[in-house]
C-alpha positions as a Markdown table, in Angstrom:
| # | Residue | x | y | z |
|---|---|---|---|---|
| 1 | Unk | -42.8 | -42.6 | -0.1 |
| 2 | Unk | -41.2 | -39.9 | -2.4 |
| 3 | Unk | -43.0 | -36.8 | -0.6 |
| 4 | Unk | -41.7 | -38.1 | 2.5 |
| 5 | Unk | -37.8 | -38.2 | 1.1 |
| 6 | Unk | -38.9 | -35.1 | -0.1 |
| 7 | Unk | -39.6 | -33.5 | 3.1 |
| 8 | Unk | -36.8 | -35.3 | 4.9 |
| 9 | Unk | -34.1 | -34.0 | 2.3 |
| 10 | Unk | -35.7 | -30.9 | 2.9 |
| 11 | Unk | -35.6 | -30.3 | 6.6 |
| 12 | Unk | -32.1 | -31.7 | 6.6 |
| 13 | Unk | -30.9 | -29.3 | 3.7 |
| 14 | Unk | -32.6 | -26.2 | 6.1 |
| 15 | Unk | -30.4 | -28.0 | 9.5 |
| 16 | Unk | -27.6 | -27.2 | 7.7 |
| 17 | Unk | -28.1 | -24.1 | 6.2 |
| 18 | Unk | -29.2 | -22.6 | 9.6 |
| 19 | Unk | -26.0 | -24.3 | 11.1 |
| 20 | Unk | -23.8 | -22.6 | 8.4 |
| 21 | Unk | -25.3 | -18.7 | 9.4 |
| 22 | Unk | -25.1 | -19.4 | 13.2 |
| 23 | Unk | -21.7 | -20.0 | 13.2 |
| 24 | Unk | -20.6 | -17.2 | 10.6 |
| 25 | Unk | -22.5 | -14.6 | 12.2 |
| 26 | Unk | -20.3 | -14.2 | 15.3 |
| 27 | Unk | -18.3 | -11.5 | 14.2 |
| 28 | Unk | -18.5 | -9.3 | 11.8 |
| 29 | Unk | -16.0 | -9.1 | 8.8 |
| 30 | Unk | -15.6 | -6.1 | 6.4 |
| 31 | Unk | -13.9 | -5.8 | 3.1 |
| 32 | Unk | -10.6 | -3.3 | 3.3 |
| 33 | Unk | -11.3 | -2.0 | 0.1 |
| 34 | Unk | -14.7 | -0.2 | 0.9 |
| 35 | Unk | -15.4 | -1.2 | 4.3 |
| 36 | Unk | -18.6 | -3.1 | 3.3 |
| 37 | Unk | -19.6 | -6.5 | 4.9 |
| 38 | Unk | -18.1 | -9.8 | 3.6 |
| 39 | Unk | -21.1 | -12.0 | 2.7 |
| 40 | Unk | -20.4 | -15.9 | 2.3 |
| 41 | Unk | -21.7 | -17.8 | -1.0 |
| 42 | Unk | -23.1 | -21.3 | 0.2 |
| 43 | Unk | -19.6 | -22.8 | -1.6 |
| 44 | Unk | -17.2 | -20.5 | 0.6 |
| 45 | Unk | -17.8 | -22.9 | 3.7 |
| 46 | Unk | -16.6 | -26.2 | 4.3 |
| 47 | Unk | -17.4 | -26.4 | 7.7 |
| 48 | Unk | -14.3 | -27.4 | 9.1 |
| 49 | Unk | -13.8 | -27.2 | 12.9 |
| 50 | Unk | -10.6 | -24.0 | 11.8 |
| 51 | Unk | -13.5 | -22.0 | 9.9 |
| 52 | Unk | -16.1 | -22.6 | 12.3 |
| 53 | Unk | -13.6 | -21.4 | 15.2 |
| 54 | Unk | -12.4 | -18.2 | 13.2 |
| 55 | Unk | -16.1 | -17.1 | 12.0 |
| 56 | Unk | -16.9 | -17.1 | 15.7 |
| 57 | Unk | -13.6 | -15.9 | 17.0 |
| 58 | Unk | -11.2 | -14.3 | 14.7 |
| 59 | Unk | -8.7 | -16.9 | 15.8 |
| 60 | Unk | -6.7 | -19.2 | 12.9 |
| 61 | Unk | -6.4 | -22.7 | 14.4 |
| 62 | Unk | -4.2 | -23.2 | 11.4 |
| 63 | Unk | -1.5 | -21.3 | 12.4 |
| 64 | Unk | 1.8 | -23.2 | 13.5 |
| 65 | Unk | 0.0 | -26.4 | 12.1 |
| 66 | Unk | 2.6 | -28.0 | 9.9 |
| 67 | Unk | 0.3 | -29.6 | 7.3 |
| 68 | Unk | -1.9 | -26.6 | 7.2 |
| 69 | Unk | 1.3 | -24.4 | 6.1 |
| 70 | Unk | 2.8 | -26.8 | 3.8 |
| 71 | Unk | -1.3 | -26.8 | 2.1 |
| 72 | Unk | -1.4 | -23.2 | 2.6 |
| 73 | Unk | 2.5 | -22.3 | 0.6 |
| 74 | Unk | 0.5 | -24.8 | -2.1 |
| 75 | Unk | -2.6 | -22.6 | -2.4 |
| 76 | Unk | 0.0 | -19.2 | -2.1 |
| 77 | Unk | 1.4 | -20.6 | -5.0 |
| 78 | Unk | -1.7 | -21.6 | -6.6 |
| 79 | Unk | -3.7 | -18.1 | -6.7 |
| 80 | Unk | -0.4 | -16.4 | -7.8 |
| 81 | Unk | 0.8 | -14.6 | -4.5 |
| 82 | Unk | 4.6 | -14.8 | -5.2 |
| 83 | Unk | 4.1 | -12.5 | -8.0 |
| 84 | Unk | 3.4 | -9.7 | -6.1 |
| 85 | Unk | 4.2 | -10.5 | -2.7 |
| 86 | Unk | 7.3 | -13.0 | -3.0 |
| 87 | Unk | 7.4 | -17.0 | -2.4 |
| 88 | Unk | 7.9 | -16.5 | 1.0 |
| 89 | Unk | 5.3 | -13.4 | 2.0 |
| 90 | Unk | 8.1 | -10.9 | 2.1 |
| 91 | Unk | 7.5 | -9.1 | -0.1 |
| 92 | Unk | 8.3 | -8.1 | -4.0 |
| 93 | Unk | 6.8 | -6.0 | -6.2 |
| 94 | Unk | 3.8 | -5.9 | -4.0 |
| 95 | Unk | 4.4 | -5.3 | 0.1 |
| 96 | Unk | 5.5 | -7.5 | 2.5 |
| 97 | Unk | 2.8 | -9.3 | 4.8 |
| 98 | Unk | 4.8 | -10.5 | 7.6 |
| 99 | Unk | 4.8 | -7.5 | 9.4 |
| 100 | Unk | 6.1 | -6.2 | 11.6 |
| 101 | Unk | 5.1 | -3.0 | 9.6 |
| 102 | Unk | 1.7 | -3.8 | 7.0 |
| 103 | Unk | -0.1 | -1.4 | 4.4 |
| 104 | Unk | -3.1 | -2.0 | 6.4 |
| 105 | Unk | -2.2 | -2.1 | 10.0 |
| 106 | Unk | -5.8 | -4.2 | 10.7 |
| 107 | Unk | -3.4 | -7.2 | 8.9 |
| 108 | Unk | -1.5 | -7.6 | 12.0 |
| 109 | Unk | -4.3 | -9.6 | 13.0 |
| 110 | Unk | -5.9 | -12.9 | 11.6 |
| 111 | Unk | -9.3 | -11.2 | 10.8 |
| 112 | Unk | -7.6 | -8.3 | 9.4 |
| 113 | Unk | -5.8 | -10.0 | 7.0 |
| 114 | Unk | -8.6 | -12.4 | 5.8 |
| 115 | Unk | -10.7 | -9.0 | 5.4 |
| 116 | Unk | -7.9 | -7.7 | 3.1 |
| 117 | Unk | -7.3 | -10.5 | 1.2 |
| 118 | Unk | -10.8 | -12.0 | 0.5 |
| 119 | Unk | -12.2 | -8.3 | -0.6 |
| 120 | Unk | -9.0 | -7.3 | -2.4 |
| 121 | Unk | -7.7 | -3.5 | -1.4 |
| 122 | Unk | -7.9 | 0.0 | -3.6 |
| 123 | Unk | -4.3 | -0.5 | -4.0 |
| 124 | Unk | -4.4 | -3.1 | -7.0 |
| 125 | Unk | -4.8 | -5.8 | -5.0 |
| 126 | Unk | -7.9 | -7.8 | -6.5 |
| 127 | Unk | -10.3 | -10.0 | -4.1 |
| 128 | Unk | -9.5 | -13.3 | -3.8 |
| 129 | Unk | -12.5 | -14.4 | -2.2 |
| 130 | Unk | -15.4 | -17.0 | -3.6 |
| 131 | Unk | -17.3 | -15.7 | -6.2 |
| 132 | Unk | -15.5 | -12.3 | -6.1 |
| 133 | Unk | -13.0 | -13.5 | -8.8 |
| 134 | Unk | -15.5 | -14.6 | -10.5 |
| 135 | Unk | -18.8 | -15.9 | -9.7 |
| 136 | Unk | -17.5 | -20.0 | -9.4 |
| 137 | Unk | -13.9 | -19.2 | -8.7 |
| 138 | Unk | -11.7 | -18.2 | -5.7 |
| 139 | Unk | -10.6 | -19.3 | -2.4 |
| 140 | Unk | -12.6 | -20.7 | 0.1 |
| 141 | Unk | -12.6 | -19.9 | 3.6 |
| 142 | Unk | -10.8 | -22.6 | 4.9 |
| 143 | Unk | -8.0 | -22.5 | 2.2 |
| 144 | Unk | -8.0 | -18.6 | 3.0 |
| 145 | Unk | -6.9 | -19.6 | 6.4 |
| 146 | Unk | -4.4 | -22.3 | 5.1 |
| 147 | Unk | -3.0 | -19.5 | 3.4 |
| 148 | Unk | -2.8 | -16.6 | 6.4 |
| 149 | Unk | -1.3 | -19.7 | 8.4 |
| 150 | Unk | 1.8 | -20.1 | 5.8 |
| 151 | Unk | 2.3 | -15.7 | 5.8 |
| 152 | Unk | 2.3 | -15.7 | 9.0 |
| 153 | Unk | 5.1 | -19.0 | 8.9 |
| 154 | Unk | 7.2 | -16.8 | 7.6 |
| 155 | Unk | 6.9 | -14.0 | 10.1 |
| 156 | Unk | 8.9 | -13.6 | 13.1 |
| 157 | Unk | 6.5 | -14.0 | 16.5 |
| 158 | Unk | 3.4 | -12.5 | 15.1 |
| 159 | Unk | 0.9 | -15.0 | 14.8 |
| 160 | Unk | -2.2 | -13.0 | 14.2 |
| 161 | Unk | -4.4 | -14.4 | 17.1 |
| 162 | Unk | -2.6 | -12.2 | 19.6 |
């Protein structure tokens, strides 16, 4: 009886595993500060139906979503953004990241931006992403995305999916 649990747990721990790579392979994301590829630690993904749609498109869901911006100004907060970049994304003593006009004109778009701010930038700005910070600390995907939907709240037209 315990083998078979065994193999069960087992089988069912590899079904999601493999579902987890299927949908993150899709496209391809690369850290702006080097240009290498963004690799996903198992406690990055949370598997919800906005990551799964962004890993395979480049497209935030999020954006426009009222609870998703009011969770995503939360987690702005949280990680320290207004420091640098201002409590609404405008800018401060870092740049501004509602565009129109960006430091890295690949932040336009959703992907862009993620790519920027999960792998941090040569400019100072550090990565944010899980296990970059540190190896059990940073944002996860989802709350990435959260966060990208409450920048681009604050900008005027631009959503980022365009």
């Amino acid at each position: 009886m315990f083998s078979k649990k065994v193999v069960v747990s087992s089988v069912l721990a590899a079904l999601v595993g493999v579902s987890a790579v299927a949908y993150a392979a899709n496209i391809k994301l690369n850290k702006t500060s080097d240009n290498s590829e963004i690799k996903f630690p198992e406690k990055a993904l949370v598997g919800t139906d906005a990551e799964k749609e962004f890993l395979a498109t480049g497209k935030n869901i999020y954006v426009g979503d009222a609870e998703a911006i009011k969770t995503g100004k939360k987690r702005y907060n949280l990680w320290s953004c207004t420091q640098c970049h201002g409590p609404t994304a405008k800018g401060q003593v870092g740049p501004g990241l509602t565009g129109p006009k960006y430091n890295y004109a690949k932040d336009a778009t959703n992907k862009g931006m993620f790519e920027t701010i999960w792998g941090g930038t040569n400019g100072g700005m550090g990565a944010k992403g899980f296990g970059l910070m540190a190896p059990d600390d940073g944002v996860t995907v989802d709350e990435l995305l959260k966060i990208i939907a409450f920048v681009r709240s604050n900008g005027k037209g631009l959503t980022g999916n365009e």
